[in-house]
C-alpha positions in Angstrom: -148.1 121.9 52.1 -150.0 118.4 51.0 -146.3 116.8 52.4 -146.0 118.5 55.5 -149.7 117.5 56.4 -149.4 114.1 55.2 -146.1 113.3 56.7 -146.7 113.9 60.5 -150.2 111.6 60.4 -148.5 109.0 58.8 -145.8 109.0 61.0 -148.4 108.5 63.5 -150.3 106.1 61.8 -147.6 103.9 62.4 -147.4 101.3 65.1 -145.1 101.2 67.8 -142.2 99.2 67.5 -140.2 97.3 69.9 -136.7 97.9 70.7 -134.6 95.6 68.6 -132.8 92.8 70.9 -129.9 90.7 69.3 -128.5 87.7 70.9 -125.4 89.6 72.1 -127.2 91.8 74.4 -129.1 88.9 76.0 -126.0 86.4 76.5 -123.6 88.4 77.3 -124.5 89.8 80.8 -125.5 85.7 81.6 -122.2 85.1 80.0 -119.4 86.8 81.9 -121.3 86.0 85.3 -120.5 82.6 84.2 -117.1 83.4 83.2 -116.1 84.9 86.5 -117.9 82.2 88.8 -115.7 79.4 89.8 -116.6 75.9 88.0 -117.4 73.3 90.4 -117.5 69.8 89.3 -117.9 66.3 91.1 -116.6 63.1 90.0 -117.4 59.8 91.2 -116.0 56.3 90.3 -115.2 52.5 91.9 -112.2 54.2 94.2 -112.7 57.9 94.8 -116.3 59.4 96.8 -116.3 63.1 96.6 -113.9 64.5 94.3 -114.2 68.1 94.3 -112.6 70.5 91.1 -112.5 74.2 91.0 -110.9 76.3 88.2 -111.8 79.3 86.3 -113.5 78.2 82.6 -111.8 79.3 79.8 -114.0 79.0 76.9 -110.7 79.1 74.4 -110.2 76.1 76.2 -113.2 73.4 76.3 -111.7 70.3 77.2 -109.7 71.7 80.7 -107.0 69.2 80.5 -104.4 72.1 81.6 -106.3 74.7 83.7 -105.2 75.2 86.7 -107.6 73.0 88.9 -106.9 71.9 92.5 -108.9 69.2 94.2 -109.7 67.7 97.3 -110.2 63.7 97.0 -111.2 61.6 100.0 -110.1 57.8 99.3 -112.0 54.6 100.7 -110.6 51.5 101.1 -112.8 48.9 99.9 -110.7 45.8 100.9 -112.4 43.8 103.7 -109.9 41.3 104.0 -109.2 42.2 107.9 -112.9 42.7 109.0 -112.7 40.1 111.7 -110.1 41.9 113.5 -111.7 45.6 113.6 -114.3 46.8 116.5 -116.6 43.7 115.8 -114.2 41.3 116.0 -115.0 37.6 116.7 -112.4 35.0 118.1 -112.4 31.4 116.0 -113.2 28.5 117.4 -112.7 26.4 114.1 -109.0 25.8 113.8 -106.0 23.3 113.6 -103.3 23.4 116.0 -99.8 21.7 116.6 -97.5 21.7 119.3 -95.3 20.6 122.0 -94.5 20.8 125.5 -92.6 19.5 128.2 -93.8 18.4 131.8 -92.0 19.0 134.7 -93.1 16.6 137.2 -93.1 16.8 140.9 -91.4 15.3 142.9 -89.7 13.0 140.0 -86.1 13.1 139.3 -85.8 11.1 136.4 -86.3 12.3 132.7 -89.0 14.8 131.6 -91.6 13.5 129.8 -91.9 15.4 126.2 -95.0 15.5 124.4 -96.3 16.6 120.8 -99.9 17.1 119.8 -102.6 18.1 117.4 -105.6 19.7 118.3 -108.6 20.7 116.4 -112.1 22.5 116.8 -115.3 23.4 114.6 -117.2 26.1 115.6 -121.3 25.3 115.4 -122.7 28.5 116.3 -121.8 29.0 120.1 -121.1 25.6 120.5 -117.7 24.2 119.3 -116.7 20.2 118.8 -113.3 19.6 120.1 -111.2 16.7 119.0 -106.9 15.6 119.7 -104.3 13.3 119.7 -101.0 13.7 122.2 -98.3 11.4 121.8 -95.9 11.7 125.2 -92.5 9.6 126.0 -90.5 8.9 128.8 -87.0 7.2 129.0 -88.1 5.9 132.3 -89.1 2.8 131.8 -89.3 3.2 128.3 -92.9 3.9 128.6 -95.3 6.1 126.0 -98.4 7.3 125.6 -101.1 7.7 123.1 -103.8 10.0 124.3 -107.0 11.1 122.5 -109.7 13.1 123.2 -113.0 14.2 122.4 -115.4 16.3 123.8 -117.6 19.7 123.2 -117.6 23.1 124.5 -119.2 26.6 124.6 -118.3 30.4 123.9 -120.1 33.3 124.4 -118.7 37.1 124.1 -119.2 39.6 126.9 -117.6 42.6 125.8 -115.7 43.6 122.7 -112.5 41.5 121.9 -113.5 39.4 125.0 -114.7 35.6 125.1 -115.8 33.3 127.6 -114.9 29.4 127.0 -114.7 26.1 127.8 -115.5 22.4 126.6 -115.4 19.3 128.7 -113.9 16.3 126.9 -113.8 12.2 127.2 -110.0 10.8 126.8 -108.7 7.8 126.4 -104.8 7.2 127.1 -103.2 3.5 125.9 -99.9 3.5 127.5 -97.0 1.4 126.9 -94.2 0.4 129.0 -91.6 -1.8 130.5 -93.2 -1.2 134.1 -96.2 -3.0 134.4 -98.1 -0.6 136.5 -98.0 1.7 133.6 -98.7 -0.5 131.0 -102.7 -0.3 130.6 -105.4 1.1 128.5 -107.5 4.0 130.6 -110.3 6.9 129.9 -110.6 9.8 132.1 -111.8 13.2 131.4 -111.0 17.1 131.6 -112.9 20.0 131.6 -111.3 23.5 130.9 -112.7 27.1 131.1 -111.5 31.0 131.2 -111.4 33.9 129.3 -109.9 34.8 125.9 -109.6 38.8 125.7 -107.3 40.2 121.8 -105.7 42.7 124.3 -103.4 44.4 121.2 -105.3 44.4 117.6 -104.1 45.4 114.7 -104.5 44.9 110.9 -105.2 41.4 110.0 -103.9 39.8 113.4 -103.5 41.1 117.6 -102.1 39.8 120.9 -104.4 38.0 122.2 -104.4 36.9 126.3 -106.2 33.9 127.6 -106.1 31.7 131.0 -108.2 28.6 131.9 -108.7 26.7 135.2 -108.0 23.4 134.6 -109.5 19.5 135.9 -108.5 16.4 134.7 -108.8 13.3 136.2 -107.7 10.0 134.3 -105.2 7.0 135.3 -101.7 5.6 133.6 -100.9 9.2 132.1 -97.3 10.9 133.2 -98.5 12.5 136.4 -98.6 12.7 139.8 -102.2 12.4 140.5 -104.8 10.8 138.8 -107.0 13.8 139.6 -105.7 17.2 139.1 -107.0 20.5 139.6 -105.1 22.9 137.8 -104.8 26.5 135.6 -103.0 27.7 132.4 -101.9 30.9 131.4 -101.3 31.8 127.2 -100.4 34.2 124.7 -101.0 34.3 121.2 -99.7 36.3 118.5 -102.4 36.3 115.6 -101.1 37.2 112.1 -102.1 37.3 108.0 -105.9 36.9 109.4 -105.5 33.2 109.7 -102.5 32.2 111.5 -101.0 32.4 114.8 -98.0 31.4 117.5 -98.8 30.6 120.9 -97.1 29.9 124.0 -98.1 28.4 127.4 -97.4 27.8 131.0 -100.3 25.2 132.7 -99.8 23.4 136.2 -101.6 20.7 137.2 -100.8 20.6 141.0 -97.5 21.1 141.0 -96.3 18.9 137.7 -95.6 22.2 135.5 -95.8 22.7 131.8 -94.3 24.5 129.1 -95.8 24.8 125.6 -95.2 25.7 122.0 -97.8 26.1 119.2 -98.7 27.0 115.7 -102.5 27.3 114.8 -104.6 27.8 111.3 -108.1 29.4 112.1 -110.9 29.5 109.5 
């Protein structure tokens, strides 16, 4: 009787206790929504922006050097070695240039005269200085001609890929000769000025297109006239970033010319 009294107070007496919670039943639902969402990862480094993994984690397996991942990797080329021949391109005006070219004169039936050359120009902002030497020989007469010139020009860009140029120059030819007409020391000038437009680009060089209209006006050189208006059409072929072929048609008033060239730019 005591028992059965004392037995259903104590019980009573008791607190309440919470329900027992082990660590199974609290990482486990956590758990397997973890196991069954796809693992997403990104990876970063000198060469690769954006590389994307996705796999199913195995927990057997921590290191997932065999699960069965696919990715999606975008690449960047970092190289900027052909940056001057891309949307923003700039034509050089500092360079060296050899070449050659023959005149047809007019109204002369004796020998062509040949002539080789250097050229050269250095760029100071949109001004450029502008220096040569021409050597030119003639069987007539035995005659030949050192020329030099000197001078300065101008460039300016007007739309993309497309110059404006020109530079007027002092020369002074010493000619030597067997006819004594021809055998003198003279300075002139010329003055030259047209477009330069890279028609074709294309990695690390383009076709470029260029004219110029043409003056030049000095005594004892192989020509007709002593002034001569004229014009000159040219292609270029622009290759490796610095180098570059170029051929040429120029007519001073009727004495025609065809030319050869190589050029380094810088």
């Amino acid at each position: 009787m005591i028992t059965s009294i004392l037995l259903p107070s104590l019980v009573a007496a008791l607190p309440a206790t919470e329900p027992v919670v082990t660590a199974d039943s609290l990482i486990a639902p956590s758990y397997s929504a973890l196991m069954a969402a796809p693992l997403v990862a990104t990876q970063t480094n000198d060469d690769t922006v954006g590389t994307n993994y996705e796999g199913t984690y195995d927990p057997n397996q921590p290191y997932q050097n065999n699960a069965n991942y696919s990715s999606n990797t975008t690449y960047y080329d970092d190289d900027d070695d052909d940056n001057r021949w891309d949307d923003d391109f700039d034509f050089s005006y500092t360079f060296v240039e050899i070449g050659f070219f023959e005149t047809d004169l007019d109204d002369f039936d004796e020998d062509d005269p040949e002539s080789y050359y250097i050229d050269g120009s250095i760029a100071l902002g949109m001004f450029q200085i502008v220096a040569g030497y021409q050597n030119t020989e003639i069987d007539f007469g035995d005659s030949s001609t050192d020329q030099f010139r000197l001078g300065i020009g101008a460039h300016f860009e007007v739309a993309p890929r497309l110059d404006i140029q020109g530079d007027i120059s002092w020369l002074f030819a010493d000619t030597s000769s067997d006819l004594g007409n021809l055998d003198d020391d003279n300075n002139g000038f010329i003055v030259t000025a047209g477009p330069r437009w890279l028609a074709l680009p294309w990695s690390g060089g383009g076709l470029e297109l260029a004219a110029n209209l043409l003056y030049r006006d000095i005594e004892g050189v192989f020509a007709s006239d002593d002034g001569q208006f004229g014009f000159e059409l040219e292609t270029r072929i622009h290759f490796l970033n610095l180098f570059s072929l170029g051929a040429s048609y120029f007519d001073y008033d009727g004495d025609q010319n065809y030319a050869f060239n190589a050029r380094v730019s810088f």
